[in-house]
N, C-alpha and C positions, 0 to 999 in steps of 0.2 A: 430750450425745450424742443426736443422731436416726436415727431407723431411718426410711426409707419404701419402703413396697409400694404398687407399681402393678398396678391389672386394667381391662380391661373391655375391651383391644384385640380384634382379630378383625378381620376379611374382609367388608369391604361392598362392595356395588354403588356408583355414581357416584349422589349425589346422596342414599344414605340419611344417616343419622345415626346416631352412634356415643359413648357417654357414658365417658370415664375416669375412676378415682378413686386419689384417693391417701393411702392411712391412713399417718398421722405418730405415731411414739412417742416419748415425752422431754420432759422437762419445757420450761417458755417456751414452747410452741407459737405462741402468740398474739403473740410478737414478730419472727417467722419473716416476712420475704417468703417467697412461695410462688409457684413458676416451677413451668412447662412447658415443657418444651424438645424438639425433635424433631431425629433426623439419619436423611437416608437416605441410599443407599448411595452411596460416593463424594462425600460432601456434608460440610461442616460443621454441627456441631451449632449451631441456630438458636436463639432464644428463641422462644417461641409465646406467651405469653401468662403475668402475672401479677400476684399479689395480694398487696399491702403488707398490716402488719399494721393500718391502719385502712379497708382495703375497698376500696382506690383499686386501678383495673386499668391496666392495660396490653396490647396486641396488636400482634402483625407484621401490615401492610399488608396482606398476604396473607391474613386468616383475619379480618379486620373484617367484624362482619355476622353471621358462618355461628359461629363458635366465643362459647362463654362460659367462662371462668375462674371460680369459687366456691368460699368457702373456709366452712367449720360450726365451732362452740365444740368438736365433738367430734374435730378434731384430722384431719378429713379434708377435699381439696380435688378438687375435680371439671372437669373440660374436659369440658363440653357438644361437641361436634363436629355442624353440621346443614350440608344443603347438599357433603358431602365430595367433594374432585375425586381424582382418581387424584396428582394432586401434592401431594397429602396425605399418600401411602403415606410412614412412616417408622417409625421407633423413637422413641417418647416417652418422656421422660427426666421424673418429677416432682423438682424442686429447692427443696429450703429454705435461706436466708440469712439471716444477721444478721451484718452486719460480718463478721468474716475467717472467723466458721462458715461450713460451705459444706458439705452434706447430698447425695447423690442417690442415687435409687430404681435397679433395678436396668434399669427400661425393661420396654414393650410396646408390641409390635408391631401396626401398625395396616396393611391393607393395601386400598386403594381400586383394584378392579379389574370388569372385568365379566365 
């Protein structure tokens, strides 16, 4: 079993930068892919970005560049967000996987506005 808790959403201007974290409990951590996922409103839930269990990323077109993915031995994973545009604003979902496991966080909310 995994638990994860998300923080760090909040209300930015266009263009700052906004850091998420995602603490993971339960043992195998380190065999976990580790997803970011975002949905806003009326929208399907997307992938944003994520990190296999040997460091290899991955990113939506859309967030190449501005976002970084990071994952620590202490069992937590981070989405850097720089550059945020208002089509940003969403609900960020952190996700872990391994085969048919399939973990996620309860979400926060990220809101790019001026």
């Amino acid at each position: 079993q995994v638990q994860l808790v998300e923080s760090g959403g909040g209300l930015v201007q266009p263009g700052e930068s906004l850091r998420l974290s995602c603490a993971a409990s339960g043992t195998q951590f380190s065999l976990y892919t580790m997803g970011w996922y975002r949905q806003a409103p009326g929208k399907k839930r997307e992938l944003v970005a994520s990190v296999n269990n040997v460091g290899s990323t991955t990113y939506t077109d859309s967030v190449k560049g501005r976002f970084t993915i990071s994952r620590d031995n202490a069992k937590n994973v981070y989405l850097q967000m720089n550059s945020l545009k208002p089509e940003d604003t969403a609900t960020y979902y952190c996700n872990a996987r391994y085969f048919t496991l399939d973990y996620w966080g309860q979400g926060t909310l990220v809101t790019v506005s001026e």
